[in-house]
C-alpha positions in Angstrom: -4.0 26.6 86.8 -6.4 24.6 84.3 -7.3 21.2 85.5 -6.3 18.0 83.7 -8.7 15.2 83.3 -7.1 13.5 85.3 -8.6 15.1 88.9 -12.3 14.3 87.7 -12.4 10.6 87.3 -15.8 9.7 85.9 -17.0 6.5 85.8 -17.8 6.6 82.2 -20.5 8.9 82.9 -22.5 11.4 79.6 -21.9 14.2 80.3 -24.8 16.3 81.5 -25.5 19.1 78.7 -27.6 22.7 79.3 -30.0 24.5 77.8 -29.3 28.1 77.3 -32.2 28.6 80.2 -31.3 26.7 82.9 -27.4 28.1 82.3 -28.7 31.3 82.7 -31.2 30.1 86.0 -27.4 28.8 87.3 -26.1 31.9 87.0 -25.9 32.7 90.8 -25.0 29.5 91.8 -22.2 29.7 88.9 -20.9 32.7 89.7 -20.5 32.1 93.3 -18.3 28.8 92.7 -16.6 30.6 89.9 -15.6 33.5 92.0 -14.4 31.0 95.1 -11.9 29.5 92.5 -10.8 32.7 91.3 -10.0 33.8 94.7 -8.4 30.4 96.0 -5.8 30.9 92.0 -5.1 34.2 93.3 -4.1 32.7 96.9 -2.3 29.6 95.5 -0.3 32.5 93.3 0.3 34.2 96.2 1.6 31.4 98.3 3.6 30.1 95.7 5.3 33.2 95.4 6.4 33.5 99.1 7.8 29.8 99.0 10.2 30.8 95.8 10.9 33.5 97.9 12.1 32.1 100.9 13.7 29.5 99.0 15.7 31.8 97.1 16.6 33.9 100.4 20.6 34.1 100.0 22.9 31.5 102.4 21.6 28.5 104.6 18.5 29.1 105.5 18.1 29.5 110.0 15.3 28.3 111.9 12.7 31.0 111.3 13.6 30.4 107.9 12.9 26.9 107.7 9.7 27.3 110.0 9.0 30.3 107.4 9.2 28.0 104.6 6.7 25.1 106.1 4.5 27.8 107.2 3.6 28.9 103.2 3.7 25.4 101.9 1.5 24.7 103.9 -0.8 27.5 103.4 0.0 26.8 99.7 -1.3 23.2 100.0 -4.6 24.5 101.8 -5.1 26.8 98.9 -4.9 24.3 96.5 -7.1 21.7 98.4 -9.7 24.6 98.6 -9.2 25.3 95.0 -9.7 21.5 93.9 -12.7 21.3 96.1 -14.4 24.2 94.2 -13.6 23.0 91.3 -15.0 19.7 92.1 -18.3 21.6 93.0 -18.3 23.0 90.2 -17.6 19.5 87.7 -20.7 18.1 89.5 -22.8 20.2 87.5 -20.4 19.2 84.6 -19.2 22.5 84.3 -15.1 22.8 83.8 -13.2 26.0 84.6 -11.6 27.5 81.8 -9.3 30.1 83.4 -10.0 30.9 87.2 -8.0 34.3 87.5 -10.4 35.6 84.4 -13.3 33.8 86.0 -14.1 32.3 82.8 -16.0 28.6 83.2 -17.6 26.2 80.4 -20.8 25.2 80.4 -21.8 21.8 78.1 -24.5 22.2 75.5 -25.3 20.5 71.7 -25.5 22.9 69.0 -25.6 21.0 65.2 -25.3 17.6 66.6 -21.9 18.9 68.2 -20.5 19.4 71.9 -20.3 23.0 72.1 -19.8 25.2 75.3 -21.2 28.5 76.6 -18.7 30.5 77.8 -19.6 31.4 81.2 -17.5 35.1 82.1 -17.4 36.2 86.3 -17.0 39.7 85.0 -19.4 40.2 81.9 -22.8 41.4 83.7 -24.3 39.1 80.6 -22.2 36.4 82.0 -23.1 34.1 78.5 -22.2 36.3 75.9 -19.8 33.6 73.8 -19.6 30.1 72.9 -17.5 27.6 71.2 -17.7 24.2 69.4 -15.6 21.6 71.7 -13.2 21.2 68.2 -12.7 24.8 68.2 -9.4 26.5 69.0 -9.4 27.4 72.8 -9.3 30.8 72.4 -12.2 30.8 70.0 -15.4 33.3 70.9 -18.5 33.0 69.0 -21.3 35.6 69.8 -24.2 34.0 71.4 -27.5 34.1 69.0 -31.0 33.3 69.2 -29.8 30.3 67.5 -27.4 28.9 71.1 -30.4 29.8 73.0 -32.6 27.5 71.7 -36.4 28.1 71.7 -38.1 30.5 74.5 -38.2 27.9 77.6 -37.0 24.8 76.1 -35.1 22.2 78.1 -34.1 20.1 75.7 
């Protein structure tokens, strides 16, 4: 469920970058949005599910069926509206979700004269253990160093 640019239009806005501090002050604040998406993927999943299931019940469906059916998509819209407004929450502080089901966000910040991103993790008690250059390969995981962290109490 990753988000296309499409759903945060931004009136041609810079994007608002952190220091390895104030990330880590955000932490609570972070995780708490982080684990609302990861709940509302898991819901959407869920409710997905149940309307392939009902769709795929054999024969013409009958009125409990039907009612059934509008009942979860429904509920699967909801979950989805819930979803984008947590995610939205969370693109105010110009923080994109990665992967919502892992918990995994990314957090904007200049390393070298490049865009790079902390790798913000729901279920890593360090939470900012990794980090990648915005031209890196998605998957890519860099270890954080005293280098990403910049100096003691800077907010650049």
């Amino acid at each position: 469920m990753k988000r296309d640019g499409k759903t945060a239009k931004r009136n041609k806005q810079e994007l608002q970058v952190w220091t390895y501090d104030l990330a880590r002050a955000a932490v609570p604040y972070i995780t708490s949005i982080v684990r609302s998406l990861r709940e509302h993927a898991i819901e959407i999943s869920s409710w997905q599910q149940e309307v392939k299931r009902i769709a795929d019940l054999p024969g013409r469906p009958d009125r409990k069926a039907m009612i059934a059916q509008q009942e979860a998509e429904r509920e699967l819209r909801r979950a989805e509206a819930r979803f984008e407004e947590a995610a939205g929450d969370l693109e105010q502080l110009d923080i994109f979700c990665l992967d919502p089901v892992r918990g995994q966000a990314l957090v904007p910040f200049v390393h070298d004269g490049e865009l790079a991103w902390y790798i913000f993790d729901l279920f890593d008690g360090n939470h900012f253990r990794f980090w990648r250059y915005q031209s890196d390969p998605e998957e890519t995981r860099r270890p954080i160093t005293t280098v990403q962290q910049g100096p003691v109490g800077s907010s650049q």
